[in-house]
TORPA-4810 file (N, C-alpha, C, O; in nm, 3 decimals):
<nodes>
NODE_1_14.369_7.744_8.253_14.495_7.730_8.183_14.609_7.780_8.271_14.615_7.894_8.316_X
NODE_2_14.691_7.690_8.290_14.816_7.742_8.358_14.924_7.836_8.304_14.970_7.808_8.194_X
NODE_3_14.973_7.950_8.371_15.059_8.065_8.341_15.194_7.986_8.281_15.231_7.885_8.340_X
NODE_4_15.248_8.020_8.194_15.386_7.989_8.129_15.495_8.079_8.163_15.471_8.195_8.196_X
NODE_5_15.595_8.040_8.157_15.722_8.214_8.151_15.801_8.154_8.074_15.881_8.075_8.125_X
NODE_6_15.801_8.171_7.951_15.919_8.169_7.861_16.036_8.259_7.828_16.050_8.382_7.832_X
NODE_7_16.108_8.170_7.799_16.277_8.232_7.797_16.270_8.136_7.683_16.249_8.016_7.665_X
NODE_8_16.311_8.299_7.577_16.401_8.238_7.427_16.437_8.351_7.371_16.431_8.470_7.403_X
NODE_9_16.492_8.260_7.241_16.567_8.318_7.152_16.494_8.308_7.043_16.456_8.198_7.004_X
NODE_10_16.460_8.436_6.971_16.354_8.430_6.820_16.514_8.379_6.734_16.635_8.403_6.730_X
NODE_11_16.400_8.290_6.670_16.501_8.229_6.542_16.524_8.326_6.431_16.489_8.441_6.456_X
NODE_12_16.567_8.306_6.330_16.659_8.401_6.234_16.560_8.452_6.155_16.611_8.518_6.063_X
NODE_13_16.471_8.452_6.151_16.345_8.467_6.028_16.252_8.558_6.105_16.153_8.595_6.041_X
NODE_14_16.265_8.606_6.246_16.234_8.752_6.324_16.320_8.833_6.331_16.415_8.824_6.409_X
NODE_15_16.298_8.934_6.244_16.402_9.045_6.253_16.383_9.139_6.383_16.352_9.257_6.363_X
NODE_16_16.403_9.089_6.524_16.422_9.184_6.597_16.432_9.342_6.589_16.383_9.406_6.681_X
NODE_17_16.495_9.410_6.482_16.553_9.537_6.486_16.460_9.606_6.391_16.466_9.729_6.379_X
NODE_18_16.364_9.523_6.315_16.208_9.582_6.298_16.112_9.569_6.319_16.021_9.594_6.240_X
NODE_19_16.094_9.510_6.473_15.967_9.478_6.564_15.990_9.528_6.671_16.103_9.521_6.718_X
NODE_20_15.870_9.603_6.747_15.884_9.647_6.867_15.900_9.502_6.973_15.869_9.385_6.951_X
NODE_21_15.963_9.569_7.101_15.968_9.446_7.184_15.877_9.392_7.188_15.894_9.271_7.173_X
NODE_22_15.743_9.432_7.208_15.605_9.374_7.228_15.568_9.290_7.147_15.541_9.174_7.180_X
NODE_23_15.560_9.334_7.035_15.544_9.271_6.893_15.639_9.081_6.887_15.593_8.974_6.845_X
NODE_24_15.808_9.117_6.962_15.856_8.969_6.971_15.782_8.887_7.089_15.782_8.766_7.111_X
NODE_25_15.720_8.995_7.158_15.733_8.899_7.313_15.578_8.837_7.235_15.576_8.714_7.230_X
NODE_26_15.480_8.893_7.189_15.332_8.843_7.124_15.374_8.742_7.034_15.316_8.636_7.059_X
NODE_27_15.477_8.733_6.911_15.525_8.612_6.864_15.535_8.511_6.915_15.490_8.407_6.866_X
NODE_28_15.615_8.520_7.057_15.683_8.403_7.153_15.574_8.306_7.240_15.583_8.191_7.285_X
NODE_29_15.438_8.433_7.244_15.362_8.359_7.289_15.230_8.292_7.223_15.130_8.240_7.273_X
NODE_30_15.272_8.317_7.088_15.145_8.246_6.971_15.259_8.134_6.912_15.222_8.029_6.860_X
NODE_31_15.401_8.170_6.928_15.437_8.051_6.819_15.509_7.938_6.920_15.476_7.820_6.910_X
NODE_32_15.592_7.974_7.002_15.695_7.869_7.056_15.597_7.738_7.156_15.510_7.755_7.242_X
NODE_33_15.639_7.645_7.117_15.603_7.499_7.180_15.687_7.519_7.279_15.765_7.612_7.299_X
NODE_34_15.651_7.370_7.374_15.753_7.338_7.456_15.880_7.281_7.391_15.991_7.304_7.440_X
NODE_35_15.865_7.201_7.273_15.974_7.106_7.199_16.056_7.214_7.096_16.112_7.167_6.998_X
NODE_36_16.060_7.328_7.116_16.130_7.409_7.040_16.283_7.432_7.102_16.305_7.452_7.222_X
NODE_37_16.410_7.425_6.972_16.489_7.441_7.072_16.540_7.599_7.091_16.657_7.627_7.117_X
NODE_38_16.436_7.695_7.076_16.444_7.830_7.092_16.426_7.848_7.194_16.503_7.925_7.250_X
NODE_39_16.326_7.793_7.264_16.267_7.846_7.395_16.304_7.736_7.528_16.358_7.626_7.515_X
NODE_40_16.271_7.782_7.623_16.246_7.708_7.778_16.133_7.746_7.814_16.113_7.865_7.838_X
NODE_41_16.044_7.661_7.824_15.848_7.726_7.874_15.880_7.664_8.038_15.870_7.555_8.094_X
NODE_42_15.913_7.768_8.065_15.873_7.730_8.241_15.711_7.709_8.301_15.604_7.728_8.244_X
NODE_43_15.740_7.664_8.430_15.614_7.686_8.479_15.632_7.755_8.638_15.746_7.746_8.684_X
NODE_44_15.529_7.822_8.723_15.556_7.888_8.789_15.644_7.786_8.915_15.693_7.841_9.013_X
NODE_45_15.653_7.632_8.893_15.755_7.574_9.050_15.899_7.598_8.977_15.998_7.618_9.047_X
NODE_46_15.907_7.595_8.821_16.032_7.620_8.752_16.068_7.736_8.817_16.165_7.753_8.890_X
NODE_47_15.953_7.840_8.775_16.024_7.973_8.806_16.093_8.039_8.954_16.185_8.120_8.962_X
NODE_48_16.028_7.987_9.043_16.065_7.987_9.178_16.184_7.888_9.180_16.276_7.964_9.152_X
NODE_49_16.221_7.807_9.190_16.301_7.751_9.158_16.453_7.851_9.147_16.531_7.891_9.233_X
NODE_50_16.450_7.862_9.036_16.563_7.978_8.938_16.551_8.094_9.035_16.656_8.154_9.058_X
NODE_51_16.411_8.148_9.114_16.413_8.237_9.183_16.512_8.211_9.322_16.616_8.269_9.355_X
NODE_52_16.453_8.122_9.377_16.594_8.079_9.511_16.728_8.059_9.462_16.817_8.090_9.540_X
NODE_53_16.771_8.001_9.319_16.921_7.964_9.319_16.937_8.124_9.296_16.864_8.223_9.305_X
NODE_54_17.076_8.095_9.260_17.178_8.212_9.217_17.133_8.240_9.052_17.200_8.337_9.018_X
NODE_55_17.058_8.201_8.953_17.047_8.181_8.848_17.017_8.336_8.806_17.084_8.408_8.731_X
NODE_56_16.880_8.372_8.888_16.846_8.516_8.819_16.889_8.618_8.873_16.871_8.730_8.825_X
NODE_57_16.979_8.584_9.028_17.070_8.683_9.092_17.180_8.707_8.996_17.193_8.824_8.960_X
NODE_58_17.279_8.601_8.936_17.355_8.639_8.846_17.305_8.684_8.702_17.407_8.707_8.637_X
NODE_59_17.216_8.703_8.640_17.156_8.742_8.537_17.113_8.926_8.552_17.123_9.008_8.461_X
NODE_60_17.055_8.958_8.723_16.984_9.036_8.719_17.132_9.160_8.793_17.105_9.277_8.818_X
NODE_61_17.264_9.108_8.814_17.381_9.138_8.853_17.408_9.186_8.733_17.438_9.305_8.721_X
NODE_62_17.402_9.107_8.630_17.520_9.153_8.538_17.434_9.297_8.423_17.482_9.396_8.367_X
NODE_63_17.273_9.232_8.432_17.242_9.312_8.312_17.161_9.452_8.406_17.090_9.530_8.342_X
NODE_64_17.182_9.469_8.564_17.126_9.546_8.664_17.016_9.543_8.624_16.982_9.625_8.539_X
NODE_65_16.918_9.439_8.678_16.781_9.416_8.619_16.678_9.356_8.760_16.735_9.350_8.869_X
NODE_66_16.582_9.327_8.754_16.494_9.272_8.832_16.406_9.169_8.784_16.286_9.157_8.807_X
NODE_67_16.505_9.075_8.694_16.413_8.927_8.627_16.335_8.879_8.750_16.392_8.877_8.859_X
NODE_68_16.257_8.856_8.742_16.107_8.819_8.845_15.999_8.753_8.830_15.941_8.774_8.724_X
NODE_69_15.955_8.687_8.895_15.796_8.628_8.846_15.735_8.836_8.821_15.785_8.924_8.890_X
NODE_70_15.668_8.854_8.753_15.607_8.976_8.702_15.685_9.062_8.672_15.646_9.173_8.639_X
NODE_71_15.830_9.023_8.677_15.927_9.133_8.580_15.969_9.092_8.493_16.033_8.990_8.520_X
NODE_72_15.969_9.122_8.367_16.033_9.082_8.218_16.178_9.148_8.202_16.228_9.232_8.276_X
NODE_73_16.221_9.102_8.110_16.365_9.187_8.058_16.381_9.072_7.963_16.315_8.973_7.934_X
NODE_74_16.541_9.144_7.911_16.599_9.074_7.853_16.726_9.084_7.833_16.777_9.174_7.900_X
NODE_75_16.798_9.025_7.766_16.985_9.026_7.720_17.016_9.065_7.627_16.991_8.977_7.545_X
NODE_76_17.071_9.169_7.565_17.085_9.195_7.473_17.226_9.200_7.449_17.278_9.111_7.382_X
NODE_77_17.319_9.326_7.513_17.439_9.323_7.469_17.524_9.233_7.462_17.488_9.130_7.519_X
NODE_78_17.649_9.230_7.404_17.699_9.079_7.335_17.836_9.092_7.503_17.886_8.989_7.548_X
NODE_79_17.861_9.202_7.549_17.940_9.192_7.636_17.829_9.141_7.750_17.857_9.048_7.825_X
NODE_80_17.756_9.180_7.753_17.631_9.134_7.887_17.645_8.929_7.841_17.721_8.852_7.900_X
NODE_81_17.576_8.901_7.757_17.567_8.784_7.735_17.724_8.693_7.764_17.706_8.583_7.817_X
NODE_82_17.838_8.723_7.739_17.957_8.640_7.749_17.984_8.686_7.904_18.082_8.619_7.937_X
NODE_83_17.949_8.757_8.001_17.961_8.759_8.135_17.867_8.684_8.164_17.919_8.573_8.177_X
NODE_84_17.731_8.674_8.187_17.638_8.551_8.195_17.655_8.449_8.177_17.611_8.362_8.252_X
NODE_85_17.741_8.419_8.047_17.772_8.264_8.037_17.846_8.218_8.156_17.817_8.141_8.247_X
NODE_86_17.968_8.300_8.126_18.092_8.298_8.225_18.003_8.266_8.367_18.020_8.152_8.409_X
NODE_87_17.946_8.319_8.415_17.926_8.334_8.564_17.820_8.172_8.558_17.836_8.080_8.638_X
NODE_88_17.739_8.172_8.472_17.666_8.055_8.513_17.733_7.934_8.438_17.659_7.835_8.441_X
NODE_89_17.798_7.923_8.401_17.880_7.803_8.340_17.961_7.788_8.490_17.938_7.677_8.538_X
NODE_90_18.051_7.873_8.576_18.092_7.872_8.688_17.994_7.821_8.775_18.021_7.711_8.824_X
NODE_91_17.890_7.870_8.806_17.825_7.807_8.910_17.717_7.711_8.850_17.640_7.654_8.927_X
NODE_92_17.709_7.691_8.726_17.679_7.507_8.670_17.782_7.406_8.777_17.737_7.332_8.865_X
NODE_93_17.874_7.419_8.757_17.999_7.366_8.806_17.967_7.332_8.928_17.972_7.212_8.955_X
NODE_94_17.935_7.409_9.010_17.940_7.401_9.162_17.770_7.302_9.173_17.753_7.230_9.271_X
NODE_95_17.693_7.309_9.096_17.575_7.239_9.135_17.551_7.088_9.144_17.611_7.030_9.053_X
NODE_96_17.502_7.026_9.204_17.436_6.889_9.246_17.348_6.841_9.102_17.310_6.915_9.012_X
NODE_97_17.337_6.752_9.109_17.244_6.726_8.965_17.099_6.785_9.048_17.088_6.821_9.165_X
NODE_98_17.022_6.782_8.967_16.870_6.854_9.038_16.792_6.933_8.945_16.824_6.963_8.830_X
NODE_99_16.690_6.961_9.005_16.616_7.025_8.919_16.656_7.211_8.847_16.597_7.277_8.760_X
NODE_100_16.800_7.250_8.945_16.841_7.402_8.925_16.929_7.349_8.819_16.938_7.420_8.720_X
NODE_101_17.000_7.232_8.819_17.084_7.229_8.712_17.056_7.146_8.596_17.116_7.142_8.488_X
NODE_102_16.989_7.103_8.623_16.876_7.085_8.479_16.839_7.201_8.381_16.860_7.214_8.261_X
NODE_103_16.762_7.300_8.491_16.668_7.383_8.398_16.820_7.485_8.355_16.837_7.508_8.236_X
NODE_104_16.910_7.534_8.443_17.046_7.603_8.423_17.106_7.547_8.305_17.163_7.621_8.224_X
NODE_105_17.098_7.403_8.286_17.225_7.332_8.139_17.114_7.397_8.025_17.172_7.434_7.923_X
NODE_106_16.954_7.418_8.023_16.921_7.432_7.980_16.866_7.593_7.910_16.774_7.615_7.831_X
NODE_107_16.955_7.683_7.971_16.953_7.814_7.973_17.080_7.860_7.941_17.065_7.911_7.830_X
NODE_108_17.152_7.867_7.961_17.297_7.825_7.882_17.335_7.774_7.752_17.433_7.812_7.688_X
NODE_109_17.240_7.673_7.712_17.230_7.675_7.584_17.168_7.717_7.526_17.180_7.714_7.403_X
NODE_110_17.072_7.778_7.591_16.991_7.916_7.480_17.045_8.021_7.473_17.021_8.096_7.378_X
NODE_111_17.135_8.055_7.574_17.235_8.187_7.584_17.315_8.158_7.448_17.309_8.239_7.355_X
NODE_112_17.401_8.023_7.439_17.498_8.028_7.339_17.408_8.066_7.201_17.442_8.139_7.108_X
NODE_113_17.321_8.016_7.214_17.201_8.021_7.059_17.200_8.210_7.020_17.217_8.257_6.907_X
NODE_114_17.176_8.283_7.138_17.184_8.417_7.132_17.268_8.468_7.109_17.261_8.574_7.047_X
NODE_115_17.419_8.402_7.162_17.523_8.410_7.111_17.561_8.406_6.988_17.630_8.501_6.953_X
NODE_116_17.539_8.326_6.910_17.634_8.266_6.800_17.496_8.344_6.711_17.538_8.418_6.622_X
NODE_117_17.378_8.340_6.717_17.296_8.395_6.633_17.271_8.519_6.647_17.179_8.556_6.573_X
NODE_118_17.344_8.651_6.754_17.353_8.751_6.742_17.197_8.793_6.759_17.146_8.891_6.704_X
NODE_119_17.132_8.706_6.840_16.966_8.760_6.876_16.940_8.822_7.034_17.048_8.817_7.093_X
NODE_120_16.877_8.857_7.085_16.831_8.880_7.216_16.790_8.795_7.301_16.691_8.749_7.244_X
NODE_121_16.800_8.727_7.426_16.787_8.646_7.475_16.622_8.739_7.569_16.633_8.854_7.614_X
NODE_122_16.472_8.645_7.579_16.328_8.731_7.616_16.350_8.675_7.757_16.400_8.563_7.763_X
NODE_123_16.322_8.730_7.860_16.259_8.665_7.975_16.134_8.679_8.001_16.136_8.763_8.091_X
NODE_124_16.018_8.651_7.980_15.915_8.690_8.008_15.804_8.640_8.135_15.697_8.583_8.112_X
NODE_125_15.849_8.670_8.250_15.798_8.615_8.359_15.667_8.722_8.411_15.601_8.694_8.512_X
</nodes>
């Protein structure tokens, strides 16, 4: 079976703020499909990928983190998340169509989802 790294957002019916982190990240990996629009199920050429652009350099800048193939984190604060947008909505801009700005249009809109639904954005690599 091939390794996954998902990036999402638990929908409204996980109360984050009475589950340990562990407890969401074990949810994310018994419930979310690929066709969910909570999540992004990478795979490890995805993840390398995001690893060479600027994607998890600006992510791991703003929230001083080490997102990684074998490092997890996540987004939480609401000022952390509207600098993230900001910075990768900017360098959306600057990209070529391709496979970084594909999986990027597609991370961005899970940011706004975290946004507007006031949830935590998981990285779980």
């Amino acid at each position: 079976m091939k390794r996954i790294y998902p990036v999402f957002v638990p929908p409204e019916h996980i109360k984050e703020d009475y589950m340990e982190h562990s407890e969401v990240i074990d949810w994310c990996y018994k419930n979310l499909k690929d066709s969910t629009s909570s999540a992004l199920i990478l795979n490890l050429e995805d993840l390398e990928i995001l690893e060479k652009s600027q994607v998890l350099n600006i992510l791991n800048d703003v929230i001083f983190g080490i997102v990684s193939e074998g490092e997890n984190d996540w987004l939480i604060s609401a000022e952390d998340k509207l600098e993230v947008l900001k910075r990768w909505e900017s360098y959306y801009s600057t990209l070529d169509n391709g496979r970084v700005k594909e999986l990027l249009q597609k991370l961005i809109k899970l940011l706004k989802k975290s946004i507007t639904t006031n949830a935590n954005m998981y990285f779980c690599f």
